[in-house]
N, C-alpha and C positions, 0 to 999 in steps of 0.2 A: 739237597745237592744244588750247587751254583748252576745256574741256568747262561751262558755266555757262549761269544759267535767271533769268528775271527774276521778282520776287516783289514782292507792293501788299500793304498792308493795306486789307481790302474786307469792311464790315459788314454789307453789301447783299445783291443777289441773285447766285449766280453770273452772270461775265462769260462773255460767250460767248469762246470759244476757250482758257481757261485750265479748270485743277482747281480745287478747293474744301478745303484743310484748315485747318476752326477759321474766325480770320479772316485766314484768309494765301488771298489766289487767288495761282495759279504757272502764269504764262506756261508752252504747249503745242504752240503753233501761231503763225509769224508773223506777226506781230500789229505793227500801228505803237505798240507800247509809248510811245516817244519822245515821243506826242501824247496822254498823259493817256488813254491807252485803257482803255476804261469807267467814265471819271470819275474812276479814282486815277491816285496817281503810281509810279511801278515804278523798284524798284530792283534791276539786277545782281547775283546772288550771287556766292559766291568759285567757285574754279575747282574742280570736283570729281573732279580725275583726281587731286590732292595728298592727299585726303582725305576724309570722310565727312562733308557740310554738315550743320550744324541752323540750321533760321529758325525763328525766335519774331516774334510779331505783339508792335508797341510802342505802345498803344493814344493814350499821350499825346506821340505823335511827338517823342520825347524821347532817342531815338537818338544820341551823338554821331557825327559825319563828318570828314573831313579838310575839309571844306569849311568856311569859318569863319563861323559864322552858321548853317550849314543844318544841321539834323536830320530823320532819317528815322523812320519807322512801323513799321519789320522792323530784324532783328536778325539776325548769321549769328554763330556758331563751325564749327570745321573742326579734325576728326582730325589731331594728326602726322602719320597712315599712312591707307593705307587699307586696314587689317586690322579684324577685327573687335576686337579687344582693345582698341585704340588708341580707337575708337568708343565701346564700354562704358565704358571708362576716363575718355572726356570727358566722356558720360551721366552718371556716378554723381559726378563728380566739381562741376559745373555743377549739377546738379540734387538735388545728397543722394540719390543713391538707394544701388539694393545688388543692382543687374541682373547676373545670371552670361553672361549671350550678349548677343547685336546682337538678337535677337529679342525679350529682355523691356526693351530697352532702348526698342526701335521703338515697342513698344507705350506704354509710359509715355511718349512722345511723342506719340504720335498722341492719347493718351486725353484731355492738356494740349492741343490745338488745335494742333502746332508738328507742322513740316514735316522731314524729312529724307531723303536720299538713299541711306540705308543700304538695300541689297537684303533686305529684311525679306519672313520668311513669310507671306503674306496670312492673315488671320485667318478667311477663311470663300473655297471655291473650288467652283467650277461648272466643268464643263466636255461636253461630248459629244464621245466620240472613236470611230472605227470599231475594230473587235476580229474580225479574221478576218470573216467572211462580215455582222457585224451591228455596230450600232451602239448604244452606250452612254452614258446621261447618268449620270456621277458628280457629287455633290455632297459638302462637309464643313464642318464649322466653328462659331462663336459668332459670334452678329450682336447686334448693339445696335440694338434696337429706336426707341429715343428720337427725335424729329421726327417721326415716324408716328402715326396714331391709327387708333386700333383700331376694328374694324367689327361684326364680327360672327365667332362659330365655328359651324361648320356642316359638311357634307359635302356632295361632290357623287355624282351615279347612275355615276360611272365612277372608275375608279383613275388614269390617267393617258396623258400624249402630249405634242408640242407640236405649236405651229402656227406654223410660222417667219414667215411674210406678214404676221402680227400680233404678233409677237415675244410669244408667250406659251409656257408651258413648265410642269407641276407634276406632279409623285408624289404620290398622296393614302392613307394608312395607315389602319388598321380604326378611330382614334382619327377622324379628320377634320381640321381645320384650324382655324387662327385668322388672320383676315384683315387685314392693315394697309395704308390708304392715305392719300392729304392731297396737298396739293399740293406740298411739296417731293420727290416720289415724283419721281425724273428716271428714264424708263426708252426703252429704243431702242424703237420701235415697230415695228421688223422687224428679223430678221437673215437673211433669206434670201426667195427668192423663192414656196416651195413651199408645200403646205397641210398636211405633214405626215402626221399617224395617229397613233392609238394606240397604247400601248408594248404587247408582249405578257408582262410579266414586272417587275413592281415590288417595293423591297423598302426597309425603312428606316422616317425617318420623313418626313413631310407637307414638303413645300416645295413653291414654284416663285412664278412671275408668273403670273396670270390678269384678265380684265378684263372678267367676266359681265354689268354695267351699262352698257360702253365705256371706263368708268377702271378704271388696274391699280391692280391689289392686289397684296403681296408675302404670301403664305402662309409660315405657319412653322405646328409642328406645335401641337396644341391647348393653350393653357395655357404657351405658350411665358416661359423667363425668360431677359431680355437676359444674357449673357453667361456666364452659369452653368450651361444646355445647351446640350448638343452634338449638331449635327444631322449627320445620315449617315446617306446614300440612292443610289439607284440606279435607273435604270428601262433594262429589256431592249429591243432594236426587230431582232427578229429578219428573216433577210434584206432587210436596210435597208444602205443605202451614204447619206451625209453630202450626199451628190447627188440619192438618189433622195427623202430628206427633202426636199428645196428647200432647205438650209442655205447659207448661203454661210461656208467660213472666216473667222477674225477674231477679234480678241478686241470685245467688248460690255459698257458700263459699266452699271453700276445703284446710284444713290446717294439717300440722303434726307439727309445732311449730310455736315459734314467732318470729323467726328470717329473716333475708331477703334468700326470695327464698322456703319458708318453706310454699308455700300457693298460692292459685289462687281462683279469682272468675270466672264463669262461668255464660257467658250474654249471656238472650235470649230474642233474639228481639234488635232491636235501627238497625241506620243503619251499612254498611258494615264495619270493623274496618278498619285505616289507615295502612298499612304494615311498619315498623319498621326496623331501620338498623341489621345487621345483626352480629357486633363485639363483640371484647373482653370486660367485663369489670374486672378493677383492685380491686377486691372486696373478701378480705380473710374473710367466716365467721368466728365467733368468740360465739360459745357456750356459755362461760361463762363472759358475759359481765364484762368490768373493769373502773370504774369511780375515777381517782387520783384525779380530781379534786372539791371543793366543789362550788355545783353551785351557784350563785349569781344575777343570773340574772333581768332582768327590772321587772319580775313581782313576789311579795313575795308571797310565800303558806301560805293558808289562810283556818286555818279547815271549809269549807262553804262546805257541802256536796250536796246540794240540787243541779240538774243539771239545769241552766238554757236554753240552749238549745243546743243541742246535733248534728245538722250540722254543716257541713266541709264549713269553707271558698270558696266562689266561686270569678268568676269575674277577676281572675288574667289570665295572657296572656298562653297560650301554652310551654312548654319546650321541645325544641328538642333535646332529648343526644348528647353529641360528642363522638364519637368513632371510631375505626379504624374498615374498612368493609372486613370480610375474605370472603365474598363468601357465597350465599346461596345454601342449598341441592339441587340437580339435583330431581324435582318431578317424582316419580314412581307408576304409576297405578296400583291400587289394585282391585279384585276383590269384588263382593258380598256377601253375608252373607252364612254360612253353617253349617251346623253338625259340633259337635266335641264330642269324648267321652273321659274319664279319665278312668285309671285302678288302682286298690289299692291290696294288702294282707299286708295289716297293715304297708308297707312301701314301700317308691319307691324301683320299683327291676330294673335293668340297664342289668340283661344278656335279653337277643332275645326270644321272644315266640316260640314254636314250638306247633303242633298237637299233639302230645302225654301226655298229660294229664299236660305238665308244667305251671308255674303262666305267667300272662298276665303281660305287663310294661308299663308304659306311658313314654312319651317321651316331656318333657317342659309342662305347661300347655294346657292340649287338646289334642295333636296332636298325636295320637297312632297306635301303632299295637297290637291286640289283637287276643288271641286264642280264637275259638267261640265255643271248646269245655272242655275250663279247668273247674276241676274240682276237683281241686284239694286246695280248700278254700273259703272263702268269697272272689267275687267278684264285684265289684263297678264299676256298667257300667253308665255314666254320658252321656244329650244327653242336648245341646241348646236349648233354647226356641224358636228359627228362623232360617229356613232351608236357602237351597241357595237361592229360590225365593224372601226372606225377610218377609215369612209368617210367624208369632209365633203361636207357637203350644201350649199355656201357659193355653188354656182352657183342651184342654185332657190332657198337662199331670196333672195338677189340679185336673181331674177327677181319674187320675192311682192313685194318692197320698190319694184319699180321699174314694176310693171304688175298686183298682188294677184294673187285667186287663190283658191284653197283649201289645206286644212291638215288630213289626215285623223289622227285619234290614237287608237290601236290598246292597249288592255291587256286579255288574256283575250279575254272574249265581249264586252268591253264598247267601243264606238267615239262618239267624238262629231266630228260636223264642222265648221268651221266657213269662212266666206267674209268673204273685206274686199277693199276696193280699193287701190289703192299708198297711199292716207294711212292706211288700217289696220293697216299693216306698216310696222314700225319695222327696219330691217336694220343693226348693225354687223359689225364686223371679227369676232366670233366667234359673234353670234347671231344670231336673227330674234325680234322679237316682234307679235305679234299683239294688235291694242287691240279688246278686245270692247267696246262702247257702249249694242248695243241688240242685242234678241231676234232682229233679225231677221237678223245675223248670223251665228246656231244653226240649221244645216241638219241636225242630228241631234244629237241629244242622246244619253245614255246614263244608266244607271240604276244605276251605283253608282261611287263616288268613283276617282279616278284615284291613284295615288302612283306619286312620279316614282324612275328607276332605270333598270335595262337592260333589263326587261320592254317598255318601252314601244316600240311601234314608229311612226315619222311617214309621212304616203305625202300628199306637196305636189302641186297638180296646178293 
């Protein structure tokens, strides 16, 4: 039985039930194609058990067809074979290039907005898999930044964990982070049903998803450059099963476009991944894809909407990239989970707190010095769902958000307290914050500055 996928040109937003590469969305899921679903027109590709597809987007739907009169918006070729040589062959041949495997071929397609069916190495891979008695988050790879904009660099009071209920996950290294979010940020909001912990053992550099304001952010390590480093990381979770996590199996997507590099899945479960060289690749993105040529290839677009089955070609051999090896990161041990607070007056402030009734500052995401007794505006005191131990605290503060309360905050000899009602307590998926307004608030005060880390201790009541 033919094995084929139905493909639109779609300058929009992604369609729901289909992927995004460039301006090709590619039917995923049964879908009434046939009915103009999500306002384009979708067309059939060829059959891909004969060979290896490429679609390219046809921007002035200038495609010819067997049909006389009609032209389409996408464009297929297709391998003689389905070997990888046969693939490179039509690549370099179709395109000018000078690709040695299926994998630098993938990429010079993907980096061009165009689609293909080649079992290509993912250019960046996550996963968490169990390893005798514990569990381990592996990560690798070069991402491409672009469609994101950048937030802030900063560090947090703890090294690392996740929290499956809120699909969050990061390693944080002695360097700290740089934060990227926007709204093309598409990311699952859970993968599991658990609260997670703390890892007890990190090593590498800075990744993961986090969402300290309520929207995620994608961390990559401080200073990060699309495509030219190489990120590779680890985090330990000793006596930990994938169950006692709250994980649920599965793979899990995470995209900000459809370009290469613009995207990762996120596997949980299957065994350890293979580790991955470490080089360059020669791979300039290209935002606005450009197609001079008019495709012609073995198989004609054929208005047939209807998907007949919707997996990927298997059965073909392994592809190892070639590349030149620069050296992998020197791994750096991170600590376990901790407090972290933010501070606000309607915008970041960069001068130093003092005791005398000045505004409080934050310092990157999390990482702060704060007055324990300013008083002098609304203040936005933000606490982690998981202390240093890796305990979430995600039921009390639940309960501050939904009936207030108190909030005791503990460093050295120094303690301040403070009281709000349910509207004083802002509660999401991984924090609680607390909106100081007025003095009266401040059930204790304390006499010399707070800075946020694993020192601090919270005791909610």
């Amino acid at each position: 039985m033919a094995t084929t996928r139905p493909f639109a040109y779609n300058t929009g937003a992604p369609i729901s039930g289909t992927t995004q590469t460039g301006d090709l969305a590619i039917g995923v899921l049964d879908e009434p194609y046939s009915e103009i679903y999500g306002g384009v027109i979708w067309w059939n590709g060829p059959d891909e058990e004969l060979g290896y597809v490429i679609t390219v987007p046809v921007s002035g739907n200038t495609q010819p067809t067997p049909l006389s009169g009609v032209t389409a918006s996408v464009g297929f070729w297709r391998s003689s074979a389905l070997t990888e040589g046969s693939f490179v062959e039509l690549t370099n041949t179709v395109f000018n290039q000078s690709s040695t495997n299926g994998d630098e071929a993938s990429y010079y397609l993907l980096s061009e907005g165009y689609w293909t069916s080649y079992p290509y190495t993912p250019l960046f891979s996550v996963q968490f898999f169990e390893s005798g008695s514990d569990v381990i988050l592996s990560y690798e790879g070069r991402l491409n930044l672009d469609g994101l904009d950048f937030v802030e660099s900063g560090s947090l009071g703890f090294g690392g964990g996740v929290v499956p209920n809120v699909g969050i996950f990061l390693n944080q290294d002695v360097n700290g982070f740089s934060a990227y979010g926007g709204a093309t940020f598409n990311v699952p909001t859970s993968f599991g049903s658990g609260e997670g912990g703390g890892s007890d053992l990190g090593s590498g550099n800075s990744f993961g998803v986090f969402n300290p304001y309520g929207s995620y952010f994608l961390l990559v390590p401080t200073g990060y450059t699309s495509f030219e480093d190489f990120i590779q990381g680890s985090l330990l979770f000793t006596g930990q099963t994938l169950t006692s996590l709250g994980m649920n199996t599965g793979t899990y997507n995470y995209s900000w476009g459809g370009y290469l590099g613009q995207s990762f899945v996120l596997t949980i479960g299957g065994p350890a991944p293979t580790p991955t060289p470490t080089g360059t690749i020669a791979v300039t993105p290209t935002q606005t894809p450009t197609n001079t040529q008019t495709p012609t290839g073995t198989a004609a677009v054929t208005p047939t909407p209807s998907v007949t089955n919707t997996q990927t070609p298997t059965g073909t051999a392994a592809v190892t990239p070639t590349v030149t090896t620069t050296g992998t990161p020197t791994p750096t041990p991170t600590p376990g989970g901790g407090w972290f607070f933010l501070f606000a007056n309607g915008a970041t402030v960069t001068r130093a707190p003092n005791n005398s009734g000045e505004t409080a500052f934050y310092n990157g995401l999390g990482k702060a010095v704060y007055n324990p007794n300013y008083t002098g505006g609304t203040l936005n005191l933000s606490f982690n769902n998981i202390n240093t131990a890796g305990t979430s605290y995600a039921s009390q503060f639940s309960t501050l958000d939904t009936a207030g309360g108190t909030i005791t905050i503990n460093q050295g000899s120094s303690t301040a307290i403070y009281s709000g009602t349910s509207a004083d307590y802002i509660g999401t998926a991984s924090l609680v914050r607390l909106v100081v307004t007025s003095a009266a608030q401040m059930i204790q005060s304390a006499s010399t500055q707070f800075v946020s880390g694993t020192s601090i201790n919270v005791i909610v009541s």
